[in-house]
TORPAVO-842813 format. One record per residue (C-alpha): x, y, z; residue in three letters. Coordinates in steps of 0.001 Angstrom, whole numbers. Example, Ala and Ser with C-alpha at 12.3 -4.5 7.8 and 13.67 -1.06 7.14 Angstrom:
BEGIN
+---------+---------+---------+------+
!    east !   north !      up ! rest !
+---------+---------+---------+------+
!   12300 !   -4500 !    7800 !  ALA !
!   13670 !   -1060 !    7140 !  SER !
+---------+---------+---------+------+
***
This chain:
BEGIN
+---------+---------+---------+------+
!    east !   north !      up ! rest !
+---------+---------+---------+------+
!       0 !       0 !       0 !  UNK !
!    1404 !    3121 !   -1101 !  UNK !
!    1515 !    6267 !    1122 !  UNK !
!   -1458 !    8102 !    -480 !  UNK !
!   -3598 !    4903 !      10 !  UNK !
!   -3499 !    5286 !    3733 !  UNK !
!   -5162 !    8956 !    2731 !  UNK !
!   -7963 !    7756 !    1105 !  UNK !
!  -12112 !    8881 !    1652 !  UNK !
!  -12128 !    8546 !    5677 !  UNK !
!  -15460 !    7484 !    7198 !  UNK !
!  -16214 !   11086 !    8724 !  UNK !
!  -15727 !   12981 !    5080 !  UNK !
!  -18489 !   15091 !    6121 !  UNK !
!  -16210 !   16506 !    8956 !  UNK !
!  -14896 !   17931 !    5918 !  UNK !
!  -17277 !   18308 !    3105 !  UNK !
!  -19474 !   20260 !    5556 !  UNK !
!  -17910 !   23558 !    5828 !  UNK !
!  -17934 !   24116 !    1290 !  UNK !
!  -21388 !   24883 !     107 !  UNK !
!  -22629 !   22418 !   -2972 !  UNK !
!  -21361 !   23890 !   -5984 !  UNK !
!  -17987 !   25504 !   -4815 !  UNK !
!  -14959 !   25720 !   -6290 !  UNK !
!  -12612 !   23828 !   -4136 !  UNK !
!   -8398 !   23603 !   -4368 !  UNK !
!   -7221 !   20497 !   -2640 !  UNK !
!   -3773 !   20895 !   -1809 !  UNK !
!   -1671 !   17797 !    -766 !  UNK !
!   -4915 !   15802 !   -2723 !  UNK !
!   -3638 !   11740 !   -2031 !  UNK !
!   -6347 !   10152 !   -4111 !  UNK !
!   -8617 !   13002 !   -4694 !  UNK !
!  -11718 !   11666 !   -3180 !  UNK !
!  -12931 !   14910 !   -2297 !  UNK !
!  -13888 !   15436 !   -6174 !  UNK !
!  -16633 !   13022 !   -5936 !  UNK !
!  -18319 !   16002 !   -3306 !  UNK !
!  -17240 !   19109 !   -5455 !  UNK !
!  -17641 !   18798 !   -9305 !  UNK !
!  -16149 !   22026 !   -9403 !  UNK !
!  -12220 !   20133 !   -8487 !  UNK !
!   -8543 !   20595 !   -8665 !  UNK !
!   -6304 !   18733 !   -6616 !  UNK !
!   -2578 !   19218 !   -6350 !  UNK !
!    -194 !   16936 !   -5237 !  UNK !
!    3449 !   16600 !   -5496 !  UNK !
!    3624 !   13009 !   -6688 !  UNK !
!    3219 !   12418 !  -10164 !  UNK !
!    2084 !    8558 !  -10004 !  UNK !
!   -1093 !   10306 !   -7928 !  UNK !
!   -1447 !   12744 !  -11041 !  UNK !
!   -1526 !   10452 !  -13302 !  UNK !
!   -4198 !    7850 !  -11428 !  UNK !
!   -6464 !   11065 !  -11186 !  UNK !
!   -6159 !   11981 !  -14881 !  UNK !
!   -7122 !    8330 !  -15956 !  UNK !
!  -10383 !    9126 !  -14151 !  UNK !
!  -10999 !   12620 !  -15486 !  UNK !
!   -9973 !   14326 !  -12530 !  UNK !
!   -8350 !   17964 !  -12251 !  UNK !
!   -5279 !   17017 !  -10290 !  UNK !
!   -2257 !   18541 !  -11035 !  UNK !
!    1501 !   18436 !   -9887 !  UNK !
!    2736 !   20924 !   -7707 !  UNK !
!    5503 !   21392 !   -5184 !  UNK !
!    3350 !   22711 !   -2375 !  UNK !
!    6773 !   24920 !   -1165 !  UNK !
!    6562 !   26712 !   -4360 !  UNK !
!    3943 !   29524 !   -5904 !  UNK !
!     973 !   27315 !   -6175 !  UNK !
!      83 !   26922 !  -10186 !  UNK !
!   -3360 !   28047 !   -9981 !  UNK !
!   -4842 !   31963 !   -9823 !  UNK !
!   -5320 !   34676 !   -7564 !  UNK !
!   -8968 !   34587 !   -6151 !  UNK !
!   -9501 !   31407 !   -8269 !  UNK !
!  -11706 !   29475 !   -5339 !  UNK !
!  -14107 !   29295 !   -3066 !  UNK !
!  -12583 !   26867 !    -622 !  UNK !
!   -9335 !   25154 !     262 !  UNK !
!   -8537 !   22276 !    1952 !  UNK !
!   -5171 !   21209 !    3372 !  UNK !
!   -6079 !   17906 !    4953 !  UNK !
!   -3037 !   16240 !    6694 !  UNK !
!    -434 !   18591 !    4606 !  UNK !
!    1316 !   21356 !    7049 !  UNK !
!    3076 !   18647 !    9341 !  UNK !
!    4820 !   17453 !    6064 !  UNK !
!    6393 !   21334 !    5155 !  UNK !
!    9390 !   22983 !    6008 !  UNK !
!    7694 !   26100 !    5266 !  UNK !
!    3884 !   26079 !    6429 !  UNK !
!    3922 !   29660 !    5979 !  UNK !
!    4508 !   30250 !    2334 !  UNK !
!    2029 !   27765 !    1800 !  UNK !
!    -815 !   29724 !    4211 !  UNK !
!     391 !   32797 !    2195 !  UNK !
!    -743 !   30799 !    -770 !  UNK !
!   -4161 !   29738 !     178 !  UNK !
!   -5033 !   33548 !    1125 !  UNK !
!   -3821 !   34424 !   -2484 !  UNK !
!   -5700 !   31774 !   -4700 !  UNK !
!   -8839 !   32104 !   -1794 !  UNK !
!  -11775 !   34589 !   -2827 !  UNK !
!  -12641 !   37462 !    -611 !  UNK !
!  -15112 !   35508 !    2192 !  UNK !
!  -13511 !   32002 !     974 !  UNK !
!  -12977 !   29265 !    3497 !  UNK !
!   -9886 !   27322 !    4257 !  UNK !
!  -10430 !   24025 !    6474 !  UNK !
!   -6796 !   22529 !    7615 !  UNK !
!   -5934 !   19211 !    9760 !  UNK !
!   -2786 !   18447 !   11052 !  UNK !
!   -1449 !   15862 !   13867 !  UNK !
!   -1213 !   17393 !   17762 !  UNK !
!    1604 !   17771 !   19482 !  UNK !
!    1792 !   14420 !   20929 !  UNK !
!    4465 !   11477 !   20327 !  UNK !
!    2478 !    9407 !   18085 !  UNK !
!    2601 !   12463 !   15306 !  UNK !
!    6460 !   10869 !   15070 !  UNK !
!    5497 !    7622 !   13727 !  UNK !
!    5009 !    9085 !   10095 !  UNK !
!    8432 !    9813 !    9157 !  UNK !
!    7076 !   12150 !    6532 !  UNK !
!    6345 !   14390 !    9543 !  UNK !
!    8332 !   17331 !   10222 !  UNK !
!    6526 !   19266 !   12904 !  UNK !
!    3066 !   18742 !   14853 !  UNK !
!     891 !   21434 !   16177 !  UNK !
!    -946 !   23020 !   18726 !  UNK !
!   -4602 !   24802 !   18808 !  UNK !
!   -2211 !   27898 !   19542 !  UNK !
!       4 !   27499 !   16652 !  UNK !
!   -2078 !   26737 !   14027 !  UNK !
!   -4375 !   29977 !   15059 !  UNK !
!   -1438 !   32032 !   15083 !  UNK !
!    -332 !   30868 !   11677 !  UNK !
!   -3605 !   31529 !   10084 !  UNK !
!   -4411 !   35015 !   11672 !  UNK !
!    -523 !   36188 !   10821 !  UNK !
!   -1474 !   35224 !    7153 !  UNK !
!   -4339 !   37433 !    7115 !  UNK !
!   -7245 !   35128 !    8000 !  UNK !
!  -10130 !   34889 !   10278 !  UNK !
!  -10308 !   32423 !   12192 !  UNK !
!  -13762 !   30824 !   12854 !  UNK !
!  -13060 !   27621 !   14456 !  UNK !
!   -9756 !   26074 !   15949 !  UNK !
!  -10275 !   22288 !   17656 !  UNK !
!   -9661 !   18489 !   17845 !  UNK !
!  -10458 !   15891 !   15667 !  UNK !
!  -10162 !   12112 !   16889 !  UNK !
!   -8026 !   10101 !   14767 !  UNK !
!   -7553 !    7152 !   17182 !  UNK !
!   -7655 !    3976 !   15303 !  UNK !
!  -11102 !    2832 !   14411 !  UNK !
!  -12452 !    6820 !   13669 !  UNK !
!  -13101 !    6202 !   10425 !  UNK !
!  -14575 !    3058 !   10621 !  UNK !
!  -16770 !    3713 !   13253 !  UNK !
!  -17805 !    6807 !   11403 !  UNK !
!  -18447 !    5310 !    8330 !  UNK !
!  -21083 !    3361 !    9872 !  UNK !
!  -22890 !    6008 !   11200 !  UNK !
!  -25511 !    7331 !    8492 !  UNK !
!  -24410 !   11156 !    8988 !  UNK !
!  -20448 !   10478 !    8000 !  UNK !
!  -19101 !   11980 !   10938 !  UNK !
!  -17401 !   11401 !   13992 !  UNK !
!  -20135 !   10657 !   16511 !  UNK !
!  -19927 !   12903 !   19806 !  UNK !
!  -18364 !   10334 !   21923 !  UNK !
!  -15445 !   10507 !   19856 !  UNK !
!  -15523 !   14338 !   19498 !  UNK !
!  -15379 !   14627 !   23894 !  UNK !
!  -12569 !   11776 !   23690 !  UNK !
!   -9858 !   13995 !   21648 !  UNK !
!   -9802 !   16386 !   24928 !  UNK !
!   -8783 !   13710 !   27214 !  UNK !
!   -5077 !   13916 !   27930 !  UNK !
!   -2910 !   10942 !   25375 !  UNK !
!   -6201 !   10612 !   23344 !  UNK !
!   -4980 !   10436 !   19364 !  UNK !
!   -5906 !   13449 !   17763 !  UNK !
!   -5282 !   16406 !   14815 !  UNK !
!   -5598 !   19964 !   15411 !  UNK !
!   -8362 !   21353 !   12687 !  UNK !
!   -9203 !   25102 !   11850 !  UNK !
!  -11545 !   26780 !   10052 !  UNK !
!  -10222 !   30238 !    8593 !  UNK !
!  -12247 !   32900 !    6022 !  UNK !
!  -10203 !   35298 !    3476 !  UNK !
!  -12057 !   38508 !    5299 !  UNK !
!  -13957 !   40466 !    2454 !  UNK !
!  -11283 !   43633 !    2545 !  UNK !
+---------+---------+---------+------+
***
């Protein structure tokens, strides 16, 4: 199993899909196996591995290759949502990137983000190259210009997805949600930022 396939559609999606109205324009930076196209016809993933590319072009979706350090290869106010699901903890320069997402972002534009917590499990990926706090991930989104609606936890303790995925609303049922504030319980930092209007 490749390293994308362990970043396939999770159970809870609609943790995700929730905050995008139907019919957005959505960027989908770091995009694994682009399953958030089947929610958002309106698609284009980037991804910095061109075997993932080319598995999303053979099924007619908008994925292109990017090196997420770089200037991102899409345009300025260009969509209505980003997501950067499981992609800061892998950068050596988060910041460039959240500089990025303001620039491609129309005014009033989301930006949902998930990243591991600080905790010692987040070193098991050796991919990783920094976790992060509630506090750091709000400070990197308001220094980039953003408002911040919404900084929390999000369980990702083995069996999250599956549980969820069983559940007919797709998301983490509130057990699980009260759970990721227990001290040593697995868990990502999530935010929810807007691209003010100005």
């Amino acid at each position: 199993m490749g390293y994308h396939e362990w970043h396939a559609k999770p159970g809870y999606y609609n943790d995700v899909v929730r905050h995008f109205r139907p019919g957005s324009r959505i960027l989908d930076v770091g995009c694994g196996t682009a399953w958030l196209s089947e929610f958002f016809p309106d698609y284009v993933g980037l991804d910095n591995f061109q075997s993932t590319v080319d598995k999303a072009k053979e099924q007619g979706i908008d994925v292109r290759l990017a090196d997420l350090e770089e200037e991102l290869p899409v345009g300025d106010r260009e969509f209505d949502g980003v997501v950067l699901k499981d992609v800061l903890e892998h950068l050596l320069d988060p910041v460039s990137l959240v500089k990025e997402v303001h620039r491609v972002l129309k005014p009033g534009g989301r930006v949902f983000a998930s990243s591991p917590d600080a905790q010692r499990w987040s070193w098991n990926d050796y991919t990783h190259r920094r976790p992060w706090t509630r506090i750091s991930m709000r400070r990197l989104f308001e220094d980039q210009g953003f408002d911040v609606k919404t900084v929390s936890y999000e369980s990702v303790m083995p069996g999250s997805s599956i549980i969820s995925g069983l559940l007919p609303a797709k998301r983490r049922p509130a057990p699980l949600v009260a759970a990721t504030w227990l001290p040593g319980w697995r868990r990502n930092v999530w935010i929810l930022a807007v691209r003010p209007n100005s």
